[in-house]
C-alpha positions as CSV (number, residue, x, y, z in Angstrom):
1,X,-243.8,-136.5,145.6
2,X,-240.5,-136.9,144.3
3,X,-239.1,-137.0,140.5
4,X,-235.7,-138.9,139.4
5,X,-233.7,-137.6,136.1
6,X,-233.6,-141.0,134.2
7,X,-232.2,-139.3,130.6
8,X,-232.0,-136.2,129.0
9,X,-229.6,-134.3,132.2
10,X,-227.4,-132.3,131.0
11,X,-227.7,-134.4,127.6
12,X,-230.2,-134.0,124.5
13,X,-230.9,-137.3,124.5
14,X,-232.6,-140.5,126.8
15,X,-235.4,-138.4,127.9
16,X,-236.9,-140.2,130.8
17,X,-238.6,-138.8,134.2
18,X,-239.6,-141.4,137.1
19,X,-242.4,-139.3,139.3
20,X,-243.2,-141.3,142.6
21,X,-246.5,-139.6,144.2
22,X,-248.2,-142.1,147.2
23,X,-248.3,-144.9,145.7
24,X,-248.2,-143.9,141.8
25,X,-245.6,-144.5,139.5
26,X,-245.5,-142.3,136.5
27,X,-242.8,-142.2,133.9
28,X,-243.0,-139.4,131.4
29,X,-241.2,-140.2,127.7
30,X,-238.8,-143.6,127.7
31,X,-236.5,-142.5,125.7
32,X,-233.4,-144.1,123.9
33,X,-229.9,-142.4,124.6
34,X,-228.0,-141.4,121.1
35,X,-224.3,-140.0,120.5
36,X,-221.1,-140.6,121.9
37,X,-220.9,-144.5,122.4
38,X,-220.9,-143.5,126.9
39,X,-224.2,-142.6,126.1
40,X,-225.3,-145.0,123.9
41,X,-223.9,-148.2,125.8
42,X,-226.7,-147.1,129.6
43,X,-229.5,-148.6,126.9
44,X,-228.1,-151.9,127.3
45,X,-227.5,-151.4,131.0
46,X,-230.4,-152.9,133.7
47,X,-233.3,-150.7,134.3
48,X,-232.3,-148.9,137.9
49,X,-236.2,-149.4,138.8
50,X,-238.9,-152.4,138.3
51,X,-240.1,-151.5,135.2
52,X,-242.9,-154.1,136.4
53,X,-243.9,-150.9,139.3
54,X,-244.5,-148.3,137.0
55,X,-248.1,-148.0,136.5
56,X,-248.5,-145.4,133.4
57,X,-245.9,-144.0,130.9
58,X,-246.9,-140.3,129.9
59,X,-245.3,-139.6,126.8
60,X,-244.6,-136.4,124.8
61,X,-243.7,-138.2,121.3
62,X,-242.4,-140.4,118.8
63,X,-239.0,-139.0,118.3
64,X,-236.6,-142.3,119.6
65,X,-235.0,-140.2,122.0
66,X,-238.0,-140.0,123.6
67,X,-240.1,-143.0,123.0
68,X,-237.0,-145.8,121.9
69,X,-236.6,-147.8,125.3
70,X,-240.5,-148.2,125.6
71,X,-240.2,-151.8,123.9
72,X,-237.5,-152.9,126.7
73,X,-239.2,-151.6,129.3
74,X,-242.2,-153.7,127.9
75,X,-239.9,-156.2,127.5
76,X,-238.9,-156.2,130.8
77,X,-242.1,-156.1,132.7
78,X,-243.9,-153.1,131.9
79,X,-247.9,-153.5,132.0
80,X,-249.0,-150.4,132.4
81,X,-250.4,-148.2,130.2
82,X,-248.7,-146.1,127.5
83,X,-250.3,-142.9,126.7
84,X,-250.3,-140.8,123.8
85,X,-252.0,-138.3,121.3
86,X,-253.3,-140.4,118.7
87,X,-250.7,-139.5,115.8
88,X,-248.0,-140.1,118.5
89,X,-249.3,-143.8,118.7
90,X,-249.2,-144.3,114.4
91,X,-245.9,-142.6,114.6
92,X,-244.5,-145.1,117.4
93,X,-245.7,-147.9,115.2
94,X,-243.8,-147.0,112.5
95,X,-240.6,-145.8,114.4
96,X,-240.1,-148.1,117.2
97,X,-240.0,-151.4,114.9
98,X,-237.9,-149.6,112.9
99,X,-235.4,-148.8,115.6
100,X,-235.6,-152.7,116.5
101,X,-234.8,-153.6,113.3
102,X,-231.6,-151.0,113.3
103,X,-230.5,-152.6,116.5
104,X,-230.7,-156.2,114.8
105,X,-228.6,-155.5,111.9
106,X,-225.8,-153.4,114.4
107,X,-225.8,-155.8,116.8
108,X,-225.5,-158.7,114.0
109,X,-222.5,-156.6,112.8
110,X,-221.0,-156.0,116.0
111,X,-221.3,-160.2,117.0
112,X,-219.7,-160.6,113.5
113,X,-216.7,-158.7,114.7
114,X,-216.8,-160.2,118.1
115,X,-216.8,-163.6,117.4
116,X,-213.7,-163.1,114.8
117,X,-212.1,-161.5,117.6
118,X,-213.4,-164.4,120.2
119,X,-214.7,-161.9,122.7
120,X,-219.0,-162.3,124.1
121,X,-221.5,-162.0,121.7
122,X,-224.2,-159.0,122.8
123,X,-228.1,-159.1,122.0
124,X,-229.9,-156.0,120.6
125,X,-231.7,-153.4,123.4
126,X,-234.9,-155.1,121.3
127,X,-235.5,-156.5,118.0
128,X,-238.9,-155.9,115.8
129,X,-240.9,-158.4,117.3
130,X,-240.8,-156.8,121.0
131,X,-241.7,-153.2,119.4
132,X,-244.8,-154.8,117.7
133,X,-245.7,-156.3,121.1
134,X,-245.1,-152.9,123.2
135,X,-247.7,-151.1,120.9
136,X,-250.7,-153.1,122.3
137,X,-249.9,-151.2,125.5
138,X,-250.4,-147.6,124.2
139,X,-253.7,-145.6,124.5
140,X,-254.9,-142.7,122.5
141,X,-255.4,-139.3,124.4
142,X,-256.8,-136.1,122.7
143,X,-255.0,-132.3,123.0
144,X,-256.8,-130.8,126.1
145,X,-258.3,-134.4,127.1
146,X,-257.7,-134.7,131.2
147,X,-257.5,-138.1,132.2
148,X,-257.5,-139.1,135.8
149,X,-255.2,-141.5,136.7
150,X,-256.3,-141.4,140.1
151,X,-258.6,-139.4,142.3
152,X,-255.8,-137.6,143.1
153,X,-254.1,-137.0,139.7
154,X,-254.8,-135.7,136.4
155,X,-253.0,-135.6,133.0
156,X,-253.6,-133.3,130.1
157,X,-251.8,-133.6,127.2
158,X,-251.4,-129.6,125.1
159,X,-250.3,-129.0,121.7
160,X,-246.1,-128.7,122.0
161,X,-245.7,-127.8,118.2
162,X,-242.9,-129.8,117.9
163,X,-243.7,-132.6,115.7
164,X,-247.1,-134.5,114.0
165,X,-248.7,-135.3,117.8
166,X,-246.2,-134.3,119.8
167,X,-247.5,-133.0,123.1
168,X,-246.7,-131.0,126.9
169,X,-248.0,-133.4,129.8
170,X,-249.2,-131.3,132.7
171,X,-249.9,-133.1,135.7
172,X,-252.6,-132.0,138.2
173,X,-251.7,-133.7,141.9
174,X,-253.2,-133.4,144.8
175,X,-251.9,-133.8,148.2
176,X,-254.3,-133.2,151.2
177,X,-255.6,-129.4,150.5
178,X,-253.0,-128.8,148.2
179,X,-253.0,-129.2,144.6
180,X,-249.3,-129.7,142.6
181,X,-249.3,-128.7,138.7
182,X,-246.4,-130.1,136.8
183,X,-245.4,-129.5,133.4
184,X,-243.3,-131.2,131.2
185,X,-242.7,-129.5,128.0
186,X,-240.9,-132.6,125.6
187,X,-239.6,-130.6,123.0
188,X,-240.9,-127.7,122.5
189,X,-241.6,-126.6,119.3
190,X,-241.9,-123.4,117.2
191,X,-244.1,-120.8,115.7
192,X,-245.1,-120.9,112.3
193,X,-244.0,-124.8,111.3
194,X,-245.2,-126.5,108.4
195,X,-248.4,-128.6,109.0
196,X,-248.4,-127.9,113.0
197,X,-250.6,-125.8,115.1
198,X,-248.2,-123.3,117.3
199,X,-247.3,-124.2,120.7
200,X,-249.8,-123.7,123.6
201,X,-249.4,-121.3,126.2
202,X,-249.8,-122.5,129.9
203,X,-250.8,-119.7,132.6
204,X,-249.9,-121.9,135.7
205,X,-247.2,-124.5,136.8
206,X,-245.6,-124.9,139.7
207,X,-242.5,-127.1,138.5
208,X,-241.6,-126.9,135.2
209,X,-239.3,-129.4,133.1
210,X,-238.1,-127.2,130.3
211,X,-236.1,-128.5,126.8
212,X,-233.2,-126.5,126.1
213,X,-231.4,-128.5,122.9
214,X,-231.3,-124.5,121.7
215,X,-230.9,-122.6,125.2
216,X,-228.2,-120.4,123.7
217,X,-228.7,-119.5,120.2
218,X,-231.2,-118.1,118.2
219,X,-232.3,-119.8,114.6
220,X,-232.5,-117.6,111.5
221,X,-235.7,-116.3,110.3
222,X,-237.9,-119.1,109.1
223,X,-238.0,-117.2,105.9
224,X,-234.7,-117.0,104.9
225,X,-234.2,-120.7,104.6
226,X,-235.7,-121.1,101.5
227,X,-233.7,-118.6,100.2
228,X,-230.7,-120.6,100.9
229,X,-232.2,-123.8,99.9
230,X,-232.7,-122.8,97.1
231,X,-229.3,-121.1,96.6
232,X,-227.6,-124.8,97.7
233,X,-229.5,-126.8,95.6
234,X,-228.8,-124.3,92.2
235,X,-225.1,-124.3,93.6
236,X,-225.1,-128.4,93.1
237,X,-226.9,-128.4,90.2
238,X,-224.1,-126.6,88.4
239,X,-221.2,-128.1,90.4
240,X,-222.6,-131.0,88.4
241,X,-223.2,-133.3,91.7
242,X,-225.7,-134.8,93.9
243,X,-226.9,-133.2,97.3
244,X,-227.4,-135.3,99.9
245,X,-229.6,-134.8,102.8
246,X,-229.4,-136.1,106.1
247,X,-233.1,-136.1,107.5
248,X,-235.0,-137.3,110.8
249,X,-237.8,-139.5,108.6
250,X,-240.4,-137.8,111.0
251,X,-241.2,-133.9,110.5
252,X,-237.5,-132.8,109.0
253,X,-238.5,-134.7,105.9
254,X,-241.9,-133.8,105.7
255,X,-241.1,-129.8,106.2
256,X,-238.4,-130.2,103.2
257,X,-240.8,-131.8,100.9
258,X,-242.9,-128.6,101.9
259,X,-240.3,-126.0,101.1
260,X,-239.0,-128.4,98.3
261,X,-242.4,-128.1,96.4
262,X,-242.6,-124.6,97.3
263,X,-239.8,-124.0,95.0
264,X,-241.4,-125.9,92.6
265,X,-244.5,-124.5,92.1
266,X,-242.9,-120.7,92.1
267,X,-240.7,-122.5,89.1
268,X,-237.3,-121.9,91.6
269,X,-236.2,-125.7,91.2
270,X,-233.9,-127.1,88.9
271,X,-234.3,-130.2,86.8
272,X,-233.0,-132.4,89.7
273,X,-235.0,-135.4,90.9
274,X,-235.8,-135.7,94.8
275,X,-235.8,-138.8,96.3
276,X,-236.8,-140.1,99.5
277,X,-234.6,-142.7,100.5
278,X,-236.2,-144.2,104.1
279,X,-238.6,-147.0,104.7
280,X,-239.5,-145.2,107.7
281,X,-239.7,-141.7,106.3
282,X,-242.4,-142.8,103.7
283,X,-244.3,-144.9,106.2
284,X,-244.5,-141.5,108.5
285,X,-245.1,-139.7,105.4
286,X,-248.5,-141.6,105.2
287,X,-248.7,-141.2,108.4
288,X,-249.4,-137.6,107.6
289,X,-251.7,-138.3,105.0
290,X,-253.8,-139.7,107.4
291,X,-253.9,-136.6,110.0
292,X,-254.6,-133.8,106.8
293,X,-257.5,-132.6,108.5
294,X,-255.2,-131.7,111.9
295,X,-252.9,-129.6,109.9
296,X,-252.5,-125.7,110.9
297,X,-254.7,-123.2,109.3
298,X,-251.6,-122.0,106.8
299,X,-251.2,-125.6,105.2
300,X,-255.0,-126.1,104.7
301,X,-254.9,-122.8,103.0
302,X,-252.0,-124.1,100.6
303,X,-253.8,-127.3,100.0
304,X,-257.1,-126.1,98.8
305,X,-255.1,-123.8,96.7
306,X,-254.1,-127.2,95.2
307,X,-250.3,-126.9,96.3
308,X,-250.2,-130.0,98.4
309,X,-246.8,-130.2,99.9
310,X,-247.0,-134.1,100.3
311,X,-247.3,-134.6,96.7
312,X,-245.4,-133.2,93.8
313,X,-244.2,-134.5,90.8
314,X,-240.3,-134.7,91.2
315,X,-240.9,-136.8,94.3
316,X,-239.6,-140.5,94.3
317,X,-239.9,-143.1,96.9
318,X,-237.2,-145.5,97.3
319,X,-239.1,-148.3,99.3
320,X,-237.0,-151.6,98.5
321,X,-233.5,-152.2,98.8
322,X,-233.1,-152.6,95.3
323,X,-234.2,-149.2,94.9
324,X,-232.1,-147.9,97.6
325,X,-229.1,-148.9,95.8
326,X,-229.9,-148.1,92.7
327,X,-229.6,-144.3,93.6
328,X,-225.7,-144.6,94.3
329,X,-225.3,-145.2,90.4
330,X,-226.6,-141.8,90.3
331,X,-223.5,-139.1,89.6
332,X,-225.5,-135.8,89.1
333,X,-228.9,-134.3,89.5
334,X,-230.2,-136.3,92.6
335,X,-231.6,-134.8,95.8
336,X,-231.8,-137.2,98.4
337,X,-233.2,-137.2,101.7
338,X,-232.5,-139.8,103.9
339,X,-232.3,-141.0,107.4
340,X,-230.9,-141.4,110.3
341,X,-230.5,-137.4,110.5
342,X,-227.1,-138.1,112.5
343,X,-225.9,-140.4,110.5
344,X,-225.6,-143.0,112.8
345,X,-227.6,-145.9,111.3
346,X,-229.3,-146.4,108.0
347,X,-229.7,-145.8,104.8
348,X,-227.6,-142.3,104.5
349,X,-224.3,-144.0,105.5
350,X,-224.6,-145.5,102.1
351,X,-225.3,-142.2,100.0
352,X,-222.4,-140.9,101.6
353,X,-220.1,-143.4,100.9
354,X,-221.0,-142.6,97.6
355,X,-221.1,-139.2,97.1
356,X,-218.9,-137.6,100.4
357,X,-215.4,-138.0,98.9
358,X,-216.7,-135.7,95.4
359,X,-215.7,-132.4,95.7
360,X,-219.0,-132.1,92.8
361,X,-221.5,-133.2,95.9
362,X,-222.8,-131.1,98.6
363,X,-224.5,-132.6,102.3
364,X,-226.6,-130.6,103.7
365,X,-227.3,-131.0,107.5
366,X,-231.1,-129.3,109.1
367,X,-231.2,-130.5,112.3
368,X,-229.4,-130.8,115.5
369,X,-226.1,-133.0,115.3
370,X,-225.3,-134.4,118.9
371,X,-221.6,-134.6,120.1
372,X,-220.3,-138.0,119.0
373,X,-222.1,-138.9,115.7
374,X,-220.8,-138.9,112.2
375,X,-223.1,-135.9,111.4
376,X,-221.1,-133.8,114.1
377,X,-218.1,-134.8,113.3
378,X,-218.5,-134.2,109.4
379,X,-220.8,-131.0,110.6
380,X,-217.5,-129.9,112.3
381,X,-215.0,-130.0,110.1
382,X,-213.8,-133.7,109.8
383,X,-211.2,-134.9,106.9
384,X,-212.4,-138.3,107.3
385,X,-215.1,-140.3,108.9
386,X,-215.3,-144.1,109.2
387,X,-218.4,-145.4,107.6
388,X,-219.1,-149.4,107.0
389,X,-215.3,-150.1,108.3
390,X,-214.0,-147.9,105.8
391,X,-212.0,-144.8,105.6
392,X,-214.2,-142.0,103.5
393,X,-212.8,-138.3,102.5
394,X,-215.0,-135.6,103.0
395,X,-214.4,-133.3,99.8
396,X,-218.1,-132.7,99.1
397,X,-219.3,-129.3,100.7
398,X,-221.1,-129.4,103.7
399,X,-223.3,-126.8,104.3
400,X,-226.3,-126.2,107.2
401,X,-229.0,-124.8,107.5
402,X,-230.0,-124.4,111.2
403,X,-233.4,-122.6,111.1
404,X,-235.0,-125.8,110.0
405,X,-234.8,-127.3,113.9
406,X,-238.1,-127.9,115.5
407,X,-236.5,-126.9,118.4
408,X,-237.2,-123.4,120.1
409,X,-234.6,-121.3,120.2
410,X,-233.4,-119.1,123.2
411,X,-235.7,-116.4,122.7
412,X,-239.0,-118.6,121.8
413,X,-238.1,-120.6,125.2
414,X,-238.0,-117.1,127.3
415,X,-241.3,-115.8,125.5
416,X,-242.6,-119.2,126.0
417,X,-242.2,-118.6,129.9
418,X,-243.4,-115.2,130.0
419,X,-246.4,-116.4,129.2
420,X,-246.9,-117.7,133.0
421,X,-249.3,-115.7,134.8
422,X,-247.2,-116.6,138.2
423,X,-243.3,-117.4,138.9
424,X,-243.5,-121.7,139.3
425,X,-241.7,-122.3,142.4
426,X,-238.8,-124.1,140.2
427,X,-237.6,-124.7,136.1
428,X,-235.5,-127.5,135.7
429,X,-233.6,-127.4,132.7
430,X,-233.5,-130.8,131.0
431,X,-232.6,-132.2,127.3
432,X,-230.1,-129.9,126.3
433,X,-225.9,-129.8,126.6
434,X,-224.5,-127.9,129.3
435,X,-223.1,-124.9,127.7
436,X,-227.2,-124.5,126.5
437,X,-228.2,-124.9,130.1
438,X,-226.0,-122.9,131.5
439,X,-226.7,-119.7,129.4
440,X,-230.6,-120.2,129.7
441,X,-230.3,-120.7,133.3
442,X,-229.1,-116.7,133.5
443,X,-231.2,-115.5,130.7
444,X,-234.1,-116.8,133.3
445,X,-232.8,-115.4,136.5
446,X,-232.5,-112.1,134.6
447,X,-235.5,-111.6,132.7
448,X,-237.7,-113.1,135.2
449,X,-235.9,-114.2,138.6
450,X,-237.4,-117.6,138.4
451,X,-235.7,-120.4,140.4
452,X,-233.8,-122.6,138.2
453,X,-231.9,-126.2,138.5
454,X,-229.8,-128.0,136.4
455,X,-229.8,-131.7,137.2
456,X,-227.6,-134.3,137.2
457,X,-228.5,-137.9,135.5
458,X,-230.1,-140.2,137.9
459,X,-230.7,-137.4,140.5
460,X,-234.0,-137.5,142.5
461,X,-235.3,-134.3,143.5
462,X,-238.1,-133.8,146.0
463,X,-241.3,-131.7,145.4
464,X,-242.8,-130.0,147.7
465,X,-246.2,-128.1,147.4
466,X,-245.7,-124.1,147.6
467,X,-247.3,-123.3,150.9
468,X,-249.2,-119.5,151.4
469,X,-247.3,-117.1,151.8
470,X,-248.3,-114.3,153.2
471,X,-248.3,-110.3,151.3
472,X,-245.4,-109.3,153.7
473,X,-243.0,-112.0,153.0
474,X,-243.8,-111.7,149.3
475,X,-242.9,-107.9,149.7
476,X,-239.6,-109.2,151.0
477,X,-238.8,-111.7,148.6
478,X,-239.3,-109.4,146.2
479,X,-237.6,-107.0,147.5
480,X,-234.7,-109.3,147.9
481,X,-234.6,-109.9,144.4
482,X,-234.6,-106.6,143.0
483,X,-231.8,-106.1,145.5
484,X,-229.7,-108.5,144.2
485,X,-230.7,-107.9,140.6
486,X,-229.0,-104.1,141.2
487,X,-226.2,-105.0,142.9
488,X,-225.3,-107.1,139.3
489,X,-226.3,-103.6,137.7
490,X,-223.6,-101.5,140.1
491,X,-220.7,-104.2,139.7
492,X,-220.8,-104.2,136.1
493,X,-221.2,-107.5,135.7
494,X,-224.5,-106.8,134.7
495,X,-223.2,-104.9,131.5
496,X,-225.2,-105.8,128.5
497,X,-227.9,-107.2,130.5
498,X,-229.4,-103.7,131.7
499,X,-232.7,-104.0,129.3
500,X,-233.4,-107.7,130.5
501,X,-232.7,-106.2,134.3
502,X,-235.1,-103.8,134.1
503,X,-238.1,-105.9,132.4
504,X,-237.1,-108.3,134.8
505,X,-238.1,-105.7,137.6
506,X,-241.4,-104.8,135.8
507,X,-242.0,-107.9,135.9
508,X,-241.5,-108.0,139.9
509,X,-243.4,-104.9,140.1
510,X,-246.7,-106.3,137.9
511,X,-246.3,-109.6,139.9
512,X,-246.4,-107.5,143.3
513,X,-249.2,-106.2,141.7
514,X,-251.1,-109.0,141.3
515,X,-250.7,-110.4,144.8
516,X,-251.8,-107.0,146.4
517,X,-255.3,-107.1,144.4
518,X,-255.5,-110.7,145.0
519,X,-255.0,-110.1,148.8
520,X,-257.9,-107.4,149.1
C-alpha cells in the first residue's frame, strides 16, 4: 500500500491523503488550501489524480481546510462515497455552500478587476450549486461504527474532540497474513472543551498521521481565559469602544457564547450587547441545537442547571445584510463575533473597516492565524492592512487569547501518544508549519524513540507491514536506542532534555518488558 501527501505537508492547511491499497482508492479529508495566495492559487490547479478513481473519501470534519475541495472533486468526477459522523455531514451542509458562495462573490471581484485591466477572466474552485450537489454523496457513520469497505479493509471513525463530529479514521488493512492499522488523527482536539467528549485514546497503530498546528507550544490553562476575557471586554467597555471578534462560525463561536454567558450568569459582564454577525455561524449554531443530547457530561450538567450556553439574553443574531450593516453604526458597547476567523473573507472585513483605525476599539484574535492572512499580519504587528481595496490603520488594540485553540498543544500531542500500548513502526507529522514539526519530531525521538517523518507535499510514501521480529533483534534495537539516546546525554547536547531521556528509557525498558512476557 502506499499513501501520497496531497495537502497539509509542512502547511496547516489543504489536508488531503490519497491511500492506494490493491485496487482501493481512499482519500482521507479533501481539504481547501488557505493563507498565503502560493497556497491558495493549487485549489484552482487540476486534480493530480482521476478524481473519477477514488472509490471512498474518509473524512475527519467540517472545518474547510479539511472538507472545502470535496464539491470540486465531485465536480470533477467523484462518485464515490463520502463518509462522515453524522454532525460532520449537517456541518458540511452548512459550510461548504457557504464557502461556494465566498468563492462567487471573490472571484466576481477579482473578474471585475480583471476585465478593467483586460487580462482572463477566472471561474470560482465551485459555486453553491455544486456544494448542494456534493452533499447527496456523503453517508453517516457513528463513533466506534467499523465499516468494511472491503473484505480486506475496515474504517472506524473515534471521537477526536476537536470540533461538533469531528473524528480519527483508523484503517484496518489486510494484506495476505498480515493486518495494517492506520490512524489518521485530523485535528486533534483537547481535554475539557465546551460541549465535546475528550479525545479517544488508541492502544495500536502502526502508521500514524499526527496534526501538529501546536507542535511547539503549550496553550494557557483553560481556566485562565475567562479571566482575561473578561478583563478585555471590561477594558473596552471603558475605553468606550466596540470589541471585535474574529471567529471560525464552527466551535470558536459556539465556545465563546459558552464562556460569554458564563460571565453573564456570575454577573461579570458589562452592559454591552453581543452580536453574532455570520450566516454560517448561526446556521452551525443550530446545528448544535440539534446534537444537545451528544454534548459532554459537564455541559449537560450546566444545562439542567438551566445555564444553557446556546441561549442568553444579550445574544443577537445578525441574519440579513441589512442587519449586518446596521452594526457598523454602532460606536460603543458592541461585542461582535464574526467570521472568517482569519479574516480573509466575509463579514469581519467589514467590522474592521469600521472599527480597526479607533484607538477606543479592541480585536481580539482566539484561534490560529496562518502566515499570509490579514488576521496574521494584524496579529503580528501590522500598521496597515488592505481591506476592500483600501488602506485601513490599525490603532484599535489587538489582543489574543491563545488557550481558546481546539488544537492540542505540544504536551497533549506527546500524552496523546503515550497512550500507545506499542511504538507504530512510523508518525508522520502532517498539518502543521515546519518550525512546529520540527520541534515535535525531537520531543518524540526523546520521550519515546518513535520513528518520525516529516513529508513533503505531493510525496508518496510506501507502507510496508511490520514483519516479526524476533526477541533477540528487539534486544538489539533496543539496545541501539538507548545507546544513542546516552551518547546525546554525554555530549551535552542533551542538556535540558535529561528527564524526557530517561522516561524515554523506561519506556524502552517497560516495552522490552512486554515483548519478553509476550514471547513466553
Amino acid at each position: 500500500m502506499r499513501v501520497r501527501f496531497l495537502g497539509a505537508a509542512q502547511t496547516v492547511t489543504g489536508s488531503c491523503y490519497l491511500l492506494e491499497t490493491g485496487p482501493l482508492r481512499i482519500m482521507v479529508d479533501c481539504g481547501m488550501f488557505q493563507g498565503p495566495r502560493a497556497l491558495r492559487e493549487r485549489n484552482y490547479r487540476p486534480f493530480s489524480f482521476s478524481p473519477l478513481s477514488v472509490d471512498y473519501v474518509l473524512l475527519t470534519h467540517a472545518h474547510i481546510d479539511h472538507s472545502g475541495l470535496i464539491p470540486k472533486l465531485v465536480k470533477h468526477g467523484f462518485r464515490g462515497k463520502i463518509l462522515a459522523t453524522p454532525a460532520t455531514i449537517d456541518l458540511c451542509a452548512v459550510m461548504l455552500p457557504d464557502s461556494g458562495h465566498i468563492q462567487e462573490m471573490e472571484v466576481e471581484r477579482l473578474n471585475r478587476k480583471a476585465a478593467r485591466a483586460g487580462r482572463q477572466l477566472i471561474e470560482p474552485v465551485y459555486n453553491v450549486e455544486d456544494a448542494h450537489r456534493a452533499m447527496a454523496f456523503f453517508q453517516p457513520v457513528d463513533y466506534g461504527q467499523v465499516v468494511n469497505l472491503t473484505s480486506e479493509v475496515s474504517v472506524r471513525f473515534l471521537e477526536a474532540g476537536h470540533i461538533l463530529g469531528s473524528a480519527m479514521v483508523e484503517l484496518a488493512i489486510k494484506e495476505g497474513a498480515q493486518e495494517t492499522r492506520l490512524l489518521f488523527t485530523g485535528d486533534l482536539g483537547r481535554k475539557n472543551k465546551p460541549y465535546l467528549n475528550d479525545p479517544s485514546y488508541v492502544e495500536q497503530a502502526d502508521f500514524i498521521f499526527l496534526e501538529s498546528t501546536y507542535g511547539d507550544r503549550l496553550h494557557a490553562e483553560q481556566e485562565e481565559h475567562l479571566n482575561l476575557l473578561h478583563d478585555i471586554i471590561w477594558e473596552t467597555y471603558r475605553k468606550g469602544g466596540n470589541l471585535i471578534i474574529p471567529a471560525f462560525a464552527v466551535e470558536r463561536t459556539q465556545d465563546l457564547i459558552y464562556d460569554l454567558n458564563l460571565l453573564i450568569t456570575s454577573n461579570r459582564f458589562p452592559p454591552m450587547k453581543v452580536y453574532i454577525d455570520s450566516p454560517m455561524a448561526v446556521a452551525a449554531t443550530e446545528v448544535f441545537k440539534k446534537y444537545r443530547p451528544y454534548f459532554d457530561p459537564e455541559t449537560q450538567e450546566l444545562m439542567a442547571s438551566g445555564k444553557d450556553p446556546l441561549s442568553m439574553a444579550a445574544l443577537e443574531f445578525a441574519r440579513t445584510t441589512e442587519e449586518s450593516m446596521a452594526l457598523n453604526n454602532i460606536k460603543s458597547g458592541a461585542i461582535i463575533i464574526s467570521a472568517s476567523g482569519m479574516c480573509e473573507a466575509g463579514r469581519i472585513k467589514h467590522h474592521l473597516r469600521h472599527n480597526l483605525w479607533r484607538p477606543e476599539c479592541t480585536v481580539l484574535f482566539v484561534g490560529y492565524q496562518a502566515p499570509g492572512t490579514k488576521g496574521r499580519k494584524i496579529k503580528d504587528g501590522a500598521k496597515f492592512v488592505r481591506l476592500h481595496g483600501e488602506e485601513v490603520a490599525v490603532r484599535a488594540d489587538i489582543r489574543s487569547i491563545d488557550s481558546y485553540s481546539s488544537h492540542a498543544d505540544k504536551e497533549e500531542l506527546l500524552d496523546w501518544l503515550g497512550h500507545l500500548q506499542k511504538p507504530p513502526q512510523k508518525v508522520f507529522l502532517v498539518h502543521g508549519e515546519p518550525s512546529s514539526m520540527s520541534a515535535l519530531a525531537r520531543d518524540i525521538a526523546l520521550r519515546y524513540g518513535f520513528a518520525v517523518h516529516i513529508p513533503v507535499l505531493e510525496e508518496e510514501v510506501q507502507l510496508t507491514p511490520a514483519l516479526p521480529v524476533g526477541e533477540e533483534e528487539l534486544r538489539r534495537a533496543y539496545d541501539a536506542v538507548a545507546s544513542r539516546l546516552q551518547d546525546v546525554l554525554a555530549s551535552g547536547l542533551g542538556r535540558g532534555y535529561y528527564r524526557e531521556i530517561v522516561e524515554q528509557l523506561d519506556h524502552l525498558n517497560a516495552l522490552l518488558a512486554s515483548i519478553q512476557k509476550q514471547a513466553q
